[in-house]
C-alpha positions as CSV (number, residue, x, y, z in Angstrom):
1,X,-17.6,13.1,-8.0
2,X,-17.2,15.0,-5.0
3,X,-19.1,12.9,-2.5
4,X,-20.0,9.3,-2.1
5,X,-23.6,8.8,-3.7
6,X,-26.4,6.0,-2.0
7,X,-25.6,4.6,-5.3
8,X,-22.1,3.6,-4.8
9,X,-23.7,0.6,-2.4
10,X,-22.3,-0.7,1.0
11,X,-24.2,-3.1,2.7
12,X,-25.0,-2.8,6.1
13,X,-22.9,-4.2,9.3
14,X,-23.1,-5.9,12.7
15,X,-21.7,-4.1,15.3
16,X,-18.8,-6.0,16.0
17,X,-15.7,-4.6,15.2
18,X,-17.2,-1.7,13.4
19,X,-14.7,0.6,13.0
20,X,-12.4,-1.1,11.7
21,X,-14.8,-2.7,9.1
22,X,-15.8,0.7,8.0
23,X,-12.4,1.1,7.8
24,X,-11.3,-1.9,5.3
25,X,-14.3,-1.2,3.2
26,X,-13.7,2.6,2.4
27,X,-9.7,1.8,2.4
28,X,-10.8,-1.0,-0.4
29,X,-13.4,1.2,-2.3
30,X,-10.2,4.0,-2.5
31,X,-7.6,1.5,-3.4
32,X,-9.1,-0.2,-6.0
33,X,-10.7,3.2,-7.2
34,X,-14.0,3.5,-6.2
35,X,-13.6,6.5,-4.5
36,X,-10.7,8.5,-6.7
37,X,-8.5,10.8,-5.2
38,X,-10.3,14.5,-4.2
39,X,-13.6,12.6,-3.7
40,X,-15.4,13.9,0.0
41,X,-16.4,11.2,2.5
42,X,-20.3,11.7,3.3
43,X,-20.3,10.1,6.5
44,X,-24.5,10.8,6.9
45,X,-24.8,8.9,3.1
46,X,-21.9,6.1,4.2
47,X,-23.6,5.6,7.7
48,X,-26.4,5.6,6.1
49,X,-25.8,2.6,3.7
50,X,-23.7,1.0,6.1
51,X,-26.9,0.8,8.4
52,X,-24.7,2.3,11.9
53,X,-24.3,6.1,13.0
54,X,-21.8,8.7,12.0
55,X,-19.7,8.1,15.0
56,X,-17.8,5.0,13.7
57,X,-18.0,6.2,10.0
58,X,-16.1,9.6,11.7
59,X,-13.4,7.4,13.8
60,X,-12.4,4.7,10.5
61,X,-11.8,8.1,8.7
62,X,-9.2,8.9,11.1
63,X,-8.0,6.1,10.8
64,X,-7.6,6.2,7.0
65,X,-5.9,9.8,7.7
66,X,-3.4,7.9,9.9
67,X,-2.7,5.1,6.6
68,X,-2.6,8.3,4.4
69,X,-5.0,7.9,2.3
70,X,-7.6,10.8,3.6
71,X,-7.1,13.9,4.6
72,X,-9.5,16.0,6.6
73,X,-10.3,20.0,5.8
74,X,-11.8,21.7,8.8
75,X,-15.8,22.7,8.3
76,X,-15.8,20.4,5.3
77,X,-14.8,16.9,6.4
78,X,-12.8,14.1,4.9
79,X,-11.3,13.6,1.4
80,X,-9.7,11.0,-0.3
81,X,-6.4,12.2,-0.4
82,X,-4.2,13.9,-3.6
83,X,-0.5,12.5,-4.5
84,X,1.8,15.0,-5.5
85,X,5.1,13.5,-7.3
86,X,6.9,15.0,-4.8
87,X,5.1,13.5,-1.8
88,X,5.6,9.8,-3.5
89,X,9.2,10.5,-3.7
90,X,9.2,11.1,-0.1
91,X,7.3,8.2,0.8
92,X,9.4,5.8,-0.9
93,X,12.4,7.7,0.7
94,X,10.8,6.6,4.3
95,X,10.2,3.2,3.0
96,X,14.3,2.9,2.1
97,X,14.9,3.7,5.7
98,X,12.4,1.6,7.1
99,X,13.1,-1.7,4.9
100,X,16.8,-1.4,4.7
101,X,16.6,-1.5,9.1
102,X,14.7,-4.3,8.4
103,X,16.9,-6.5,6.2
104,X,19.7,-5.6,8.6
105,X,17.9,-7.0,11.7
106,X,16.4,-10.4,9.4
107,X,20.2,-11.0,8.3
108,X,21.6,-10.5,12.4
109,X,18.8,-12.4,13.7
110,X,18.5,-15.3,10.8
111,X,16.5,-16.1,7.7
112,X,14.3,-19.1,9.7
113,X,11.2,-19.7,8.4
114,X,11.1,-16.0,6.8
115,X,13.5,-17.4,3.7
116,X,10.6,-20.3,3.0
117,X,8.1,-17.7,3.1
118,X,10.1,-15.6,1.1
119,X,10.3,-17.8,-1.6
120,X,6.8,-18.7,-1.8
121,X,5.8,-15.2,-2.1
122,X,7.5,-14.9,-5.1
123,X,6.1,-18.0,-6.8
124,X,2.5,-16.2,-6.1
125,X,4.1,-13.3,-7.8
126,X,5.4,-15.2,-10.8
127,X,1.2,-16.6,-10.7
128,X,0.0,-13.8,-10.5
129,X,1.3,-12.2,-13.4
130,X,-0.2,-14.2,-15.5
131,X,-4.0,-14.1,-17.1
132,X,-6.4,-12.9,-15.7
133,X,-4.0,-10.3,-14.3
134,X,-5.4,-8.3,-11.4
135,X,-3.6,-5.0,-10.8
136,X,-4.4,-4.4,-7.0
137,X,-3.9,-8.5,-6.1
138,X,-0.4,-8.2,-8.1
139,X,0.5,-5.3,-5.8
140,X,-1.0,-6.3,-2.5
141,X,1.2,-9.5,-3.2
142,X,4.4,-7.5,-3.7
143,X,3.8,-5.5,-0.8
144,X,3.2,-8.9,1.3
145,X,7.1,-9.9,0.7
146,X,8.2,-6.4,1.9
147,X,6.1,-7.4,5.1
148,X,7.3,-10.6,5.5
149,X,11.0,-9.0,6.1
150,X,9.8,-6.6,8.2
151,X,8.0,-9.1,10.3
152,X,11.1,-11.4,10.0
153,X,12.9,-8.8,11.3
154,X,11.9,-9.8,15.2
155,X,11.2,-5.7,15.6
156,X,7.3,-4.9,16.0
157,X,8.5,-1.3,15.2
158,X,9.3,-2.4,12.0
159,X,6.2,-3.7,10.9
160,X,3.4,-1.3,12.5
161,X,5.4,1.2,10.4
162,X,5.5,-0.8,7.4
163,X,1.5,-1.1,7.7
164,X,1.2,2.3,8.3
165,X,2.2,3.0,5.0
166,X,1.3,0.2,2.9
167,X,-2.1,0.9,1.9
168,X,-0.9,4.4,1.0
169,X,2.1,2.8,-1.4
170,X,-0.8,0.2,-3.0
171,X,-3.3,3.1,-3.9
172,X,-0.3,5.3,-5.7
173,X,1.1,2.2,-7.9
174,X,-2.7,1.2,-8.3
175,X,-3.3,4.9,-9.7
176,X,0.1,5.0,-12.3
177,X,-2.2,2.3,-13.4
178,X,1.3,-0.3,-13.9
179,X,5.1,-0.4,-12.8
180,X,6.6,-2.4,-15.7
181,X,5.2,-2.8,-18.7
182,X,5.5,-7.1,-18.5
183,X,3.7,-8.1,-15.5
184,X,6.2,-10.7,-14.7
185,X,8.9,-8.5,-14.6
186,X,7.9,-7.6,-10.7
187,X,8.3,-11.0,-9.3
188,X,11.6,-11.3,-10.6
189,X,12.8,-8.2,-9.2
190,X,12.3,-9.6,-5.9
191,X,14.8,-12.5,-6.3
192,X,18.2,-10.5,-6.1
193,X,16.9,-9.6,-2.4
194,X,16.4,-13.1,-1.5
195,X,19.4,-14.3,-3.4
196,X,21.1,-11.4,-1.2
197,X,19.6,-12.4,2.6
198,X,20.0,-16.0,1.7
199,X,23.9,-15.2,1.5
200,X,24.0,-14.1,4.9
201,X,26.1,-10.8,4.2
202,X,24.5,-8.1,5.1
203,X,26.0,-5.7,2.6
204,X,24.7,-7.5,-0.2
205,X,21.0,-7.7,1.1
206,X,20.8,-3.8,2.0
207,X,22.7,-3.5,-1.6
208,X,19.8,-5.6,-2.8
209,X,17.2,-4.1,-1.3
210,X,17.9,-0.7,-2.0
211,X,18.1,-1.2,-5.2
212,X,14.8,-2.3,-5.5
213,X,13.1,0.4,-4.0
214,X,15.2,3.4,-5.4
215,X,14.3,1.9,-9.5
216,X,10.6,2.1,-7.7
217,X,10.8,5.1,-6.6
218,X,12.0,6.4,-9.8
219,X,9.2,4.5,-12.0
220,X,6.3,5.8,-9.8
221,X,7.4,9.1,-9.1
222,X,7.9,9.6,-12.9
223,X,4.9,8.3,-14.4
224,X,3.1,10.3,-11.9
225,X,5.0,13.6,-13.1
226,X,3.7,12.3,-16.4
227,X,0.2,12.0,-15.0
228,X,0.5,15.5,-12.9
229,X,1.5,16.8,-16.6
230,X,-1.1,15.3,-18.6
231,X,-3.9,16.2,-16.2
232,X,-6.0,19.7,-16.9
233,X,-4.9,22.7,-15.2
């Protein structure tokens, strides 16, 4: 598919907020694979079904080019973007810098209510592994305890970064398609981290935490190679 077809069905919107609701629909319809990677953006066949112009269909695709998940080729518009191995290993090299900054500002500053939240978030992960499993909710759920440390942190920094590039992490573990092969097995990689901050040494949580991320950044970025291997030349 190299387009989005009148068949792929958007309903129409009001007019308030509409960028930003053009913005969460097309990042949804990408995420959960609706649109798959290399597909073009019509934004006449979008506006169109969407029931607005092309002007706010135009400015929530820059929008999605600022998440990472389009990317725009001049004289032929906007594409859901490609992953390359190589760019997922940098991505989740960013996110080590970012998150680790983070833990070490929560731990300075004090768990508060971020160690309740914590917690909780990792029940709904433990819940969520179980039947019916829902790929994209398991990972949107993961990537909520990442944000409530970067929120915890007490720097906004932190978390307009972090939500810069969450929806791009979400679509790349959404496309491997799993990151361990027991569902459950991602809630309970979260506790060491909590364990960790709930210590109060700050070695032990950045220990913790990166960790975490660098066996994730190994398991994505090589069942992607796998993916990039198996896929026609």
């Amino acid at each position: 598919m190299d387009k989005i077809t009148e068949q792929d069905g958007f309903a129409p919107l009001g007019r308030e907020g509409l960028v930003e609701r053009v913005a969460r629909l097309l990042s949804k319809a990408i995420v959960t694979g609706q649109l798959t990677p290399g597909t073009r953006l019509s934004e006449s066949v979008v506006a169109k079904q969407l029931g607005t112009s092309r002007a706010p269909v135009r400015e929530a695709a820059r929008l999605l080019e600022n998440s990472g998940l389009v990317t725009y080729h001049a004289n032929r518009g906007f594409f859901v973007r490609k992953f390359t191995a190589t760019e997922l290993d940098n991505l989740y090299e960013f996110r080590i810098v970012i998150e680790l900054a983070a833990v070490r500002r929560l731990i300075r500053e004090g768990l508060g209510d971020t160690g309740p939240a914590l917690a909780a978030q990792i029940e709904e992960l433990r819940r969520l592994a179980g039947p019916p499993h829902d790929m994209l909710t398991h990972v949107e759920a993961d990537m909520q305890f990442h944000r409530l440390i970067c929120n915890g942190s007490g720097n906004p920094r932190f978390l307009r970064t972090f939500e810069q590039i969450a929806l791009e992490t979400e679509l790349t573990i959404v496309l491997i398609g799993k990151l361990y092969e027991d569902a459950h097995r991602l809630a309970e990689t979260h506790v060491p981290i909590l364990e960790a901050l709930q210590s109060g040494c700050e070695q032990d949580a950045v220990d913790a935490m990166f960790y975490h991320l660098d066996v994730a950044r190994t398991l994505v970025t090589e069942q992607f190679r796998k993916l990039e291997d198996e896929s026609p030349k």
